[in-house]
Backbone as a chain_set.jsonl record, in Angstrom:
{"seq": "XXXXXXXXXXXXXXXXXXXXXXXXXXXXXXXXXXXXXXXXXXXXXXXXXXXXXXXXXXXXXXXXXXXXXXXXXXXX", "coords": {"N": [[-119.09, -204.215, -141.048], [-118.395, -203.359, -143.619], [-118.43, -200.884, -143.388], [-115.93, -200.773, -141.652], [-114.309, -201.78, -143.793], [-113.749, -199.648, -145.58], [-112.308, -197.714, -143.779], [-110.032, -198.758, -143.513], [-109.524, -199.057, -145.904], [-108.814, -195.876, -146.533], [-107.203, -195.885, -145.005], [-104.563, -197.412, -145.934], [-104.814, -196.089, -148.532], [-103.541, -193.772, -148.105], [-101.522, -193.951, -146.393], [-99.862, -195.486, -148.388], [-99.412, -192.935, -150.774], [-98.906, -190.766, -149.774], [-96.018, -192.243, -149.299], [-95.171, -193.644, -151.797], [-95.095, -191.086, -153.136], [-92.856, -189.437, -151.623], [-90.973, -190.868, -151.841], [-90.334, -190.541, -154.893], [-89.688, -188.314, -154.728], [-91.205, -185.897, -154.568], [-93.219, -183.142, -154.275], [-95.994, -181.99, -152.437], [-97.186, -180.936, -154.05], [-96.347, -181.152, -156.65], [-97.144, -183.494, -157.501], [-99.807, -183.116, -157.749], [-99.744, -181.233, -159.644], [-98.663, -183.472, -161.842], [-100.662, -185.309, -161.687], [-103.109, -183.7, -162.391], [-105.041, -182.52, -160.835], [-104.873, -180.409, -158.005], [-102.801, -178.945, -155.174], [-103.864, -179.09, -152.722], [-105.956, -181.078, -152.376], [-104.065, -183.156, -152.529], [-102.93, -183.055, -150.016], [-105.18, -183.452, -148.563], [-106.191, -185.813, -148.976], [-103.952, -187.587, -148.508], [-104.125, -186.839, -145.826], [-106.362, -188.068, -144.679], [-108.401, -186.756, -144.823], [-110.566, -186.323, -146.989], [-111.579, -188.547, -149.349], [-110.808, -189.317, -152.66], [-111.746, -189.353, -155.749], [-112.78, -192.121, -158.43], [-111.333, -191.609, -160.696], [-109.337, -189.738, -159.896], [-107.499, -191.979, -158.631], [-107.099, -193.461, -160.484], [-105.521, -191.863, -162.391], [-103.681, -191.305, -160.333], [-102.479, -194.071, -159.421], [-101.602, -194.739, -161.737], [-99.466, -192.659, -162.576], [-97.886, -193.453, -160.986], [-97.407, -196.143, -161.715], [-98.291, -198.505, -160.629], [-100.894, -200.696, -159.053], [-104.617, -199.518, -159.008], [-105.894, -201.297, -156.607], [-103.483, -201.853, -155.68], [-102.963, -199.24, -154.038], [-105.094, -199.302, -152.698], [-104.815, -201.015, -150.608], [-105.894, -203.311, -151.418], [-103.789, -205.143, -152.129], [-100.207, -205.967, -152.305]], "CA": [[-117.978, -204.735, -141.815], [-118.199, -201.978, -144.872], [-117.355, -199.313, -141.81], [-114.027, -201.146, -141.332], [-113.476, -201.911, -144.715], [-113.746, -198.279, -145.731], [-111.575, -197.349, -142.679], [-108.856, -199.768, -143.923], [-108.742, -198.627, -147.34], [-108.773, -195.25, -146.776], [-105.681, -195.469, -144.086], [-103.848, -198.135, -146.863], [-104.414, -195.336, -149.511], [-103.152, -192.123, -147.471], [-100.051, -194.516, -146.799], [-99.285, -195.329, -149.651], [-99.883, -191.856, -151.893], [-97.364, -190.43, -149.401], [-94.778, -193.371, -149.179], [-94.954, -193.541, -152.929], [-94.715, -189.845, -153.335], [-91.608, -188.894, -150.899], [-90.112, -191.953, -152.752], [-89.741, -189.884, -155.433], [-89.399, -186.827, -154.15], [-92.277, -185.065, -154.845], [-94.053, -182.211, -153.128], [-97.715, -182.293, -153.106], [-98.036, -179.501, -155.088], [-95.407, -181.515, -157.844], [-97.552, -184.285, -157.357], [-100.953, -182.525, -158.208], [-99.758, -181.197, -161.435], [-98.611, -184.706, -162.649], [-101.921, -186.084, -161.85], [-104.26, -182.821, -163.119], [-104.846, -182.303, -159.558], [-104.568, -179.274, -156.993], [-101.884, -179.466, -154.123], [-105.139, -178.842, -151.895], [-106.331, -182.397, -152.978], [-103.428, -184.207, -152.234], [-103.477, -182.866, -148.609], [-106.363, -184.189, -147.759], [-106.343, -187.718, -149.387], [-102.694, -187.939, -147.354], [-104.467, -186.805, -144.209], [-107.3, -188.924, -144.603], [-109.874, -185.932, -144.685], [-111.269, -186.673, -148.162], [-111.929, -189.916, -150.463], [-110.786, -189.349, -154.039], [-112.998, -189.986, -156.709], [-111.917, -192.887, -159.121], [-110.63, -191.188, -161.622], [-107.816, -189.419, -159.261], [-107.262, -192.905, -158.121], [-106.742, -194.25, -161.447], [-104.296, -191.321, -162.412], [-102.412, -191.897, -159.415], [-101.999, -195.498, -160.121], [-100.627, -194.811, -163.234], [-98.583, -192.149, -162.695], [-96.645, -194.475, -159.835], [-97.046, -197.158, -162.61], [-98.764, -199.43, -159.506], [-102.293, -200.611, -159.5], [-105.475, -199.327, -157.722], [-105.653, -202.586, -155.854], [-102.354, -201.547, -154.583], [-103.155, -198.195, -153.536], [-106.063, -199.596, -151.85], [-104.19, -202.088, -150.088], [-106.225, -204.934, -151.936], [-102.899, -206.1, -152.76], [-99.052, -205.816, -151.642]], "C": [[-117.575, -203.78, -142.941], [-117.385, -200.951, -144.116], [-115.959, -199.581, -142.346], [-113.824, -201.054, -142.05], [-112.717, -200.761, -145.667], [-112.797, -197.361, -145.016], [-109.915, -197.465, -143.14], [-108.05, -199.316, -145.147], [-108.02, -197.165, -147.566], [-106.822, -195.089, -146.0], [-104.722, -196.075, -145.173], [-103.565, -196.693, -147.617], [-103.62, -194.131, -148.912], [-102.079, -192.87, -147.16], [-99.047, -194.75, -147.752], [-99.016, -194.23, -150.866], [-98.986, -191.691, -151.181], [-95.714, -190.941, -149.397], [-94.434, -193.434, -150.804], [-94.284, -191.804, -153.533], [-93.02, -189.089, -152.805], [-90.787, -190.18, -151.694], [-89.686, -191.147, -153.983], [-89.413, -188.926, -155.607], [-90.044, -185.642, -154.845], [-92.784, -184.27, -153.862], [-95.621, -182.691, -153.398], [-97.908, -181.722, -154.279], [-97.347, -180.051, -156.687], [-96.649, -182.893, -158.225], [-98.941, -184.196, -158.041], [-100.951, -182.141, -159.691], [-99.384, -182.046, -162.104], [-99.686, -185.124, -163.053], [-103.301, -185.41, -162.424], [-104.954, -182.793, -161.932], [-104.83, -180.845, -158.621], [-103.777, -179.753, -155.484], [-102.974, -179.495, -152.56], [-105.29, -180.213, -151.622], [-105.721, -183.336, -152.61], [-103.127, -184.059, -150.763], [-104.087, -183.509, -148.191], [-106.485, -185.547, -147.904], [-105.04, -187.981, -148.365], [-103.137, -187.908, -145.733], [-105.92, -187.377, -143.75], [-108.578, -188.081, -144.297], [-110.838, -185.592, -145.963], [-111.292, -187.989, -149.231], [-111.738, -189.059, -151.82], [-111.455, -190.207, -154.651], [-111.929, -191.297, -157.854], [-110.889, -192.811, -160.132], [-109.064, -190.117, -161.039], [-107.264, -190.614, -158.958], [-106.553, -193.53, -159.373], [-105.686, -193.527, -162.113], [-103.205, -191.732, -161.268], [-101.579, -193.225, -159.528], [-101.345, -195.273, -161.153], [-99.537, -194.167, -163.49], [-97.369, -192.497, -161.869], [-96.288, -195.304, -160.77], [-97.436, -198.423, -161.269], [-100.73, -199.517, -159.779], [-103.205, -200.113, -158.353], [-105.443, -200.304, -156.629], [-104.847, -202.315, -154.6], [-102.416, -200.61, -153.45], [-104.341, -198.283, -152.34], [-106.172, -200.535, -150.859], [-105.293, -203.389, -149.522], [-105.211, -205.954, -152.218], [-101.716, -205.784, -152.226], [-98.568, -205.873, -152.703]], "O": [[-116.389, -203.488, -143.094], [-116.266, -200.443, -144.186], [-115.19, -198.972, -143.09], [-112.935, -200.205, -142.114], [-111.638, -200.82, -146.256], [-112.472, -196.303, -145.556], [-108.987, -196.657, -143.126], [-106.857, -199.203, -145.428], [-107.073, -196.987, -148.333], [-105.791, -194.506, -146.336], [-103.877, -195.237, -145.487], [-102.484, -196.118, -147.493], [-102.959, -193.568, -149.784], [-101.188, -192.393, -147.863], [-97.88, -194.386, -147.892], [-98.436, -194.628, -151.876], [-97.962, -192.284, -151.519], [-94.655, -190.316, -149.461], [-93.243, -193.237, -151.048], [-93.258, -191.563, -154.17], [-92.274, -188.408, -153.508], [-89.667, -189.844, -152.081], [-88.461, -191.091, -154.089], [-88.822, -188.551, -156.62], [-89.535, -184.721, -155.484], [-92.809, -184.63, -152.685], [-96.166, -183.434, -154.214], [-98.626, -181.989, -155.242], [-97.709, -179.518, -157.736], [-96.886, -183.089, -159.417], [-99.268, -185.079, -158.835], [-101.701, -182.476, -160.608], [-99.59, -181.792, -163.29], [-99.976, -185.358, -164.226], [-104.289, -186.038, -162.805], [-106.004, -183.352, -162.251], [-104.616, -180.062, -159.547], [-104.123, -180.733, -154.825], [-102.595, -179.968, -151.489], [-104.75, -180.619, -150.593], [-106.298, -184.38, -152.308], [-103.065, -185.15, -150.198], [-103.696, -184.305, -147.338], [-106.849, -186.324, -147.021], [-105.283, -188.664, -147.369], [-102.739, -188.584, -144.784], [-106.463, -187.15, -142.669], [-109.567, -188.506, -143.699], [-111.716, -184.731, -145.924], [-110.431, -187.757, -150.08], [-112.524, -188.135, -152.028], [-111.746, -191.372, -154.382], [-110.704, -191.298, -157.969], [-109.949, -193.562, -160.392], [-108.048, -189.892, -161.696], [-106.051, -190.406, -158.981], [-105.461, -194.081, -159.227], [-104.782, -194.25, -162.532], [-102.147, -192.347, -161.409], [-100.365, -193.363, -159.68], [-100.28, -195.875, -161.294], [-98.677, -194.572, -164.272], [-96.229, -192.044, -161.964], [-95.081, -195.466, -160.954], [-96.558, -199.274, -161.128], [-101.509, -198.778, -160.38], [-102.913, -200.159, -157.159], [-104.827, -199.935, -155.629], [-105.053, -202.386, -153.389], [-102.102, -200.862, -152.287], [-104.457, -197.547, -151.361], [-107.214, -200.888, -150.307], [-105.537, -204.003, -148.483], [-105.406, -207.145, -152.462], [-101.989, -205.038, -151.285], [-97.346, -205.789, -152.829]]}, "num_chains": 1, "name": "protein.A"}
């Protein structure tokens, strides 16, 4: 059940970081220096080949102005 839930979140978040991002028309690399970041970084969380630590998570959230929750699609 963790497996999945881990599975779930990670696909939610790599949806949303991009869907949020091209929303405002950001590159990665525009995206990275908002958040204190490397355009490297946001690659991989988009392509679901790394887990960000909480504290990218919690910039991101903030710099959308949306909550982790959201990003983690705990919430809609």
């Amino acid at each position: 059940m963790i497996l999945f839930y881990n599975i779930f979140a990670m696909e939610k978040f790599r949806e949303r970081l991009k869907e949020l991002r091209l929303e405002k028309g950001l590159t990665q690399k525009q995206l990275a220096e908002n958040i204190g970041s490397v355009q490297s970084a946001v690659y991989y969380w988009e392509n679901g080949q790394r887990i960000p630590n909480a504290l990218s998570i919690i910039a991101i959230a903030k710099f959308f102005g949306v909550s982790a929750d959201y990003l983690l699609g705990l919430e809609d």
